[in-house]
C-alpha positions as CSV (number, residue, x, y, z in Angstrom):
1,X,-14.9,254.2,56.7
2,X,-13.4,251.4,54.3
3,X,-9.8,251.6,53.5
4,X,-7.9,252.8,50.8
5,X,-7.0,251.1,47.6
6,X,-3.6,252.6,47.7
7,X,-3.6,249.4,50.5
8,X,-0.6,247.5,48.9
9,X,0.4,243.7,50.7
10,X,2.4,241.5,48.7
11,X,-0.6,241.5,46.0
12,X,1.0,239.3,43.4
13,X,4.0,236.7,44.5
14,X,4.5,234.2,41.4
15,X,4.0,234.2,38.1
16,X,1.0,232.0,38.5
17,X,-0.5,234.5,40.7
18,X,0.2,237.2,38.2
19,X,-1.7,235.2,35.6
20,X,-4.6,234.8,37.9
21,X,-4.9,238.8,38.4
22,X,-4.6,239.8,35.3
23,X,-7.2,237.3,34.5
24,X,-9.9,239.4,36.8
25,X,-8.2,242.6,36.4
26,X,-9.8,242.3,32.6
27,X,-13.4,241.4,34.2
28,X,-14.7,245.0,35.0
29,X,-18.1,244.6,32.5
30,X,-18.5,240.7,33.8
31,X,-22.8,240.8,33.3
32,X,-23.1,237.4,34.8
33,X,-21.8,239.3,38.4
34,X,-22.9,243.0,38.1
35,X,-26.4,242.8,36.8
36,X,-27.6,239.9,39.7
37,X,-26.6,242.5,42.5
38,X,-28.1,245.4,40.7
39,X,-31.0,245.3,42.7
40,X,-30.3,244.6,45.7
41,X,-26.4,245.6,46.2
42,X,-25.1,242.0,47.0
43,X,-23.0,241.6,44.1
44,X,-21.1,237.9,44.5
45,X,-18.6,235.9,42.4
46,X,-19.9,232.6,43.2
47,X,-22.6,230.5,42.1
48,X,-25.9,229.2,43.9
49,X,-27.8,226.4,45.9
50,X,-31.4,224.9,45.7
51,X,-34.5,224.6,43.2
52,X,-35.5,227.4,40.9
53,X,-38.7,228.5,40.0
54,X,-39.7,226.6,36.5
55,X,-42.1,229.0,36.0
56,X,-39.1,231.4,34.6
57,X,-38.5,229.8,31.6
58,X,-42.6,229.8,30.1
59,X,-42.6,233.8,31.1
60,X,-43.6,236.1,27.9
61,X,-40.3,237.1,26.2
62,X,-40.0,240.2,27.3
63,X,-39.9,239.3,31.3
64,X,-38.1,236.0,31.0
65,X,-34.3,237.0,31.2
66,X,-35.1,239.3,34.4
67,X,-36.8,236.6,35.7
68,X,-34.2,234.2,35.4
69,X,-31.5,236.9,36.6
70,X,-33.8,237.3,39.8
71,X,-34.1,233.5,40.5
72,X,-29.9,233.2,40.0
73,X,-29.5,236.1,42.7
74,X,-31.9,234.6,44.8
75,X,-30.1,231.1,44.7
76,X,-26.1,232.9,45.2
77,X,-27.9,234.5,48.4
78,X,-29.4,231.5,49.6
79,X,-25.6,229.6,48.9
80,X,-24.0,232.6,51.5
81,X,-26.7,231.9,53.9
82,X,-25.1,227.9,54.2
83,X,-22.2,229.8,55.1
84,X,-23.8,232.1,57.8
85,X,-25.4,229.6,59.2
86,X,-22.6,227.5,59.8
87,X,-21.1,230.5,61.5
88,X,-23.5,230.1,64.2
89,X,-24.3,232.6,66.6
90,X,-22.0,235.5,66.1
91,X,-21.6,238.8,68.7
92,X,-22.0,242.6,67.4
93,X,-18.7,242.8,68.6
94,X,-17.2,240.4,66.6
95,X,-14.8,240.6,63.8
96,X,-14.4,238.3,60.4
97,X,-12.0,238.3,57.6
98,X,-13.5,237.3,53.8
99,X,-10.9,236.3,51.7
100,X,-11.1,236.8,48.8
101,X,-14.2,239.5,49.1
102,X,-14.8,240.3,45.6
103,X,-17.5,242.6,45.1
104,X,-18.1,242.4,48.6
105,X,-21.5,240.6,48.4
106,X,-20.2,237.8,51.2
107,X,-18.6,240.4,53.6
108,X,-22.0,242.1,53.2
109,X,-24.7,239.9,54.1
110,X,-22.7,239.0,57.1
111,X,-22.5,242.3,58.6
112,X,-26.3,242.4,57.6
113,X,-27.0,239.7,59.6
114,X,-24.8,239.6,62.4
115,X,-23.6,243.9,62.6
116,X,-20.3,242.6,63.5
117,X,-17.5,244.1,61.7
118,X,-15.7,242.5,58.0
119,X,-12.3,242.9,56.6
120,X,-12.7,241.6,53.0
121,X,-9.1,241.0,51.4
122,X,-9.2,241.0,47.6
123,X,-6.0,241.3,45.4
124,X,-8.5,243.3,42.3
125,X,-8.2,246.8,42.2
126,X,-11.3,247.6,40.6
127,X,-13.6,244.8,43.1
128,X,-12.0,246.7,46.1
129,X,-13.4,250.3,44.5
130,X,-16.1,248.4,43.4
131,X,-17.2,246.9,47.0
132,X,-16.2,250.5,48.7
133,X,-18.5,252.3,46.6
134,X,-21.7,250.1,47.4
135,X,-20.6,250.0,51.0
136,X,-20.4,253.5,50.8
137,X,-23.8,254.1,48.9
138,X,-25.5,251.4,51.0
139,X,-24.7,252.9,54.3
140,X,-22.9,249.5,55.5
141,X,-19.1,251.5,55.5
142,X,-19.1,252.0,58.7
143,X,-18.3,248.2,59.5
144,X,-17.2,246.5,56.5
145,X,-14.0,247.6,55.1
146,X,-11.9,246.0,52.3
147,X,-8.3,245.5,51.7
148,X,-6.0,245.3,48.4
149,X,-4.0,242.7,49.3
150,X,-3.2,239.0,48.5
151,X,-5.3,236.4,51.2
152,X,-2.1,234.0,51.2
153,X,-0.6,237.0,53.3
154,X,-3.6,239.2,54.9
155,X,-2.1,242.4,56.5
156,X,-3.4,241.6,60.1
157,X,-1.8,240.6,63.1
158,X,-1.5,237.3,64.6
159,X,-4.7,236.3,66.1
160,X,-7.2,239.2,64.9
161,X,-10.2,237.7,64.1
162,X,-13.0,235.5,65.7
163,X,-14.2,234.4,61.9
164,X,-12.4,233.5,58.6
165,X,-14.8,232.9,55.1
166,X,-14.2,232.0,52.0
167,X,-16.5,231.5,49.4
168,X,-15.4,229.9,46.2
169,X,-11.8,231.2,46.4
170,X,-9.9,228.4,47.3
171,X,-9.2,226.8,43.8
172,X,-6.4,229.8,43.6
173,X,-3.9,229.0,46.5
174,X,-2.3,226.2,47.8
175,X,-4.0,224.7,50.3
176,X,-1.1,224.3,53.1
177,X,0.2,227.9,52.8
178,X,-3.6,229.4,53.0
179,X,-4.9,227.6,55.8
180,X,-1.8,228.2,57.8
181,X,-2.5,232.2,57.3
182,X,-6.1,231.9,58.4
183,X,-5.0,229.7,61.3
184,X,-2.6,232.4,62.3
185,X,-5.1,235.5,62.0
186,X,-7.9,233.5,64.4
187,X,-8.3,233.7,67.9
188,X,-7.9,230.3,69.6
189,X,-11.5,228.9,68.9
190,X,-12.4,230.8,66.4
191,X,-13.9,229.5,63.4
192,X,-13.6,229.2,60.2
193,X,-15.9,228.1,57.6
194,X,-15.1,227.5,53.2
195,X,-17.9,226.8,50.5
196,X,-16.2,225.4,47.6
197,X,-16.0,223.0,44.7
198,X,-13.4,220.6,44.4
199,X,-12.1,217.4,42.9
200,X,-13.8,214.1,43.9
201,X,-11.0,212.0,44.4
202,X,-12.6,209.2,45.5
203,X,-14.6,209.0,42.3
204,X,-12.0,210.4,39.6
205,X,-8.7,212.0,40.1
206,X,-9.1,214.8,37.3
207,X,-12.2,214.8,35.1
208,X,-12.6,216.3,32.0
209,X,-15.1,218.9,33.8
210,X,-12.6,219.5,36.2
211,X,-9.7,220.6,33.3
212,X,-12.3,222.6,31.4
213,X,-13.4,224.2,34.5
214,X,-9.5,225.2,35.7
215,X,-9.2,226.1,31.9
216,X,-12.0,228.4,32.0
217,X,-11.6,230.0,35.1
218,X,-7.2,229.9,35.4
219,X,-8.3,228.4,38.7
220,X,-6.4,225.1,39.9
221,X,-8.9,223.1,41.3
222,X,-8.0,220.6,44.6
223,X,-9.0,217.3,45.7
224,X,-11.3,217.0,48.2
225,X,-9.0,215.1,50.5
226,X,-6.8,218.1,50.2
227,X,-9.2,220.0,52.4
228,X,-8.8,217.8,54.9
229,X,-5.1,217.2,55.0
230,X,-4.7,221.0,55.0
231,X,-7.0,221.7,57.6
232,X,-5.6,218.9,59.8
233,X,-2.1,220.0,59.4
234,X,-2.9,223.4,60.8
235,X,-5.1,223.0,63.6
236,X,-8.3,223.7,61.8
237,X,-10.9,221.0,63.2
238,X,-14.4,220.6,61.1
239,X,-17.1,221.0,63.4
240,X,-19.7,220.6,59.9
241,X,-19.4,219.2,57.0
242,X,-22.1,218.9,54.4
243,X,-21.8,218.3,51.1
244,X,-24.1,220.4,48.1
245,X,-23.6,218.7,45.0
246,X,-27.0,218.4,44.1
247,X,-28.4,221.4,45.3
248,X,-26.1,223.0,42.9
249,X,-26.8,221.6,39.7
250,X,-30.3,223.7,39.2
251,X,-28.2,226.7,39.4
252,X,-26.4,225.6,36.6
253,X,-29.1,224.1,34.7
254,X,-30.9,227.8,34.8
255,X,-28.1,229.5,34.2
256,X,-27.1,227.4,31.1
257,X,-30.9,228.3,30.0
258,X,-30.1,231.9,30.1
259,X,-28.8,234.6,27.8
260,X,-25.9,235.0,30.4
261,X,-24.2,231.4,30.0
262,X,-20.6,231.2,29.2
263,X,-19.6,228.3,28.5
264,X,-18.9,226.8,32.0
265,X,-21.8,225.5,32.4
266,X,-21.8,222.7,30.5
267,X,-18.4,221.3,32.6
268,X,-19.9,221.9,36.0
269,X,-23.4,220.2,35.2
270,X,-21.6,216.8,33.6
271,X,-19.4,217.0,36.8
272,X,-21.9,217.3,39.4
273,X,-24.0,214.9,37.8
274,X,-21.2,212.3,37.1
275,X,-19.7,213.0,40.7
276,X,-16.8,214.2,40.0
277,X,-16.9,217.4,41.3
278,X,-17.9,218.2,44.7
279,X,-20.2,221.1,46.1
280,X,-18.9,221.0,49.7
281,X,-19.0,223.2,53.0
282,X,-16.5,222.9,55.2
283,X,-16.4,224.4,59.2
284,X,-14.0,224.5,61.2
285,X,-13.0,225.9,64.8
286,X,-8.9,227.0,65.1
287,X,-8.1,224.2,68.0
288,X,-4.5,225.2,68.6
């Protein structure tokens, strides 16, 4: 069974964080993330890897947009699968945390894959009764549950899980304070494993894209040397590493095509392309 929402942790702890919940406490008719999952119950709030089909965009009319919806879903599940794969070989009998679940989609496809258990940890009211109700409706409650309650302080005893993910959710916490918590809920060797985008530091210390991005999304975007201080500083050694920058730029360059396009698009394509942003993956394994 999946928890309650009535689940209350230390949800909102500054004034910036209070921002940032109101922000997707206002997203409950967000088209760009409810009508990809429709189909197949993997609803994500992140964005996708790899080439599309061009054939999408010469379809007649009046197939084109679901095409192009069905090509985006396909390239957000084929970004999770970088992060299940860099999991490795994970037991039944395992358990992971996802934080910052969201709909659920991540949390998910991991339990799909593996039938280990997930704790997603998501400070959204309506994403926790969101992700409970497909859980629920997909027959997958009875090992993924989800948790209102803010990832920089996940309600779980020291040392609790073999896994930590987090899938495009970093840009909203300092890096220090969340990568200590993570450290302290894995087991000694246990792993954890981040897709994100980031700041390329080595090429520009804050674009434009990265400003309108933040802007956009009331995210706060790091460096990608901040990764890897933070990970350092709390035990967390990268076993992987690989960078996606140009795998993700089709996903953008479809989506900017599409009658679903924001506005962000625009700032994540002159980024990628320019460098400045980073696509990266990041695994680690919890050495002390």
């Amino acid at each position: 069974m999946t928890s309650t929402t009535g689940e209350q942790h230390a949800v909102v702890r500054s004034d910036y964080e209070r921002l940032l919940k109101s922000y997707w406490d206002t997203k409950t008719t967000d088209d760009i993330n409810l009508l990809l999952g429709a189909e197949d119950g993997l609803y994500h709030h992140h964005y996708g890897v790899g080439d599309y089909d061009p054939g999408v965009l010469t379809a007649p009319p009046e197939h084109r947009d679901a095409l192009i919806l069905r090509e985006l879903h396909r390239m957000e599940n084929a970004e999770t699968e970088l992060i299940l794969d860099a999991l490795g070989a994970v037991p039944a009998d395992a358990r992971g945390m996802d934080a910052g679940s969201g709909r659920g989609g991540t949390s998910f496809m991991i339990t799909q894959r593996f039938g280990c258990r997930m704790d997603g940890v998501n400070f959204c009211a309506h994403h926790i009764d969101f992700a409970e109700r497909v859980a629920k409706e997909r027959g997958w409650d009875d090992r993924v549950r989800f948790h209102l309650a803010n990832m920089l302080e996940p309600p779980f005893a020291d040392e609790t899980f073999d896994f930590v993910v987090s899938n495009e959710t970093t840009m909203y916490a300092d890096l220090h304070d969340l990568f200590r918590e993570f450290a302290r809920v894995l087991r000694p060797g246990g792993r954890y494993v981040v897709v994100t985008w980031c700041r390329n530091d080595s090429v520009d210390a804050r674009s434009s894209a990265s400003r309108r991005i933040d802007e956009h999304y009331v995210s706060r975007m790091h460096k990608r040397s901040t990764y890897f201080e933070a990970l350092a500083a709390n035990g967390l050694v990268p076993y992987r590493v690989t960078r996606h920058t140009d795998e993700a730029i089709p996903y953008w360059d479809l989506r900017n095509r599409s009658g679903l396009r924001t506005g962000v698009e625009v700032p994540f394509l002159a980024g990628y392309r320019e460098k400045s942003l980073d696509y990266l993956l990041i695994a680690c394994e919890r050495v002390r």
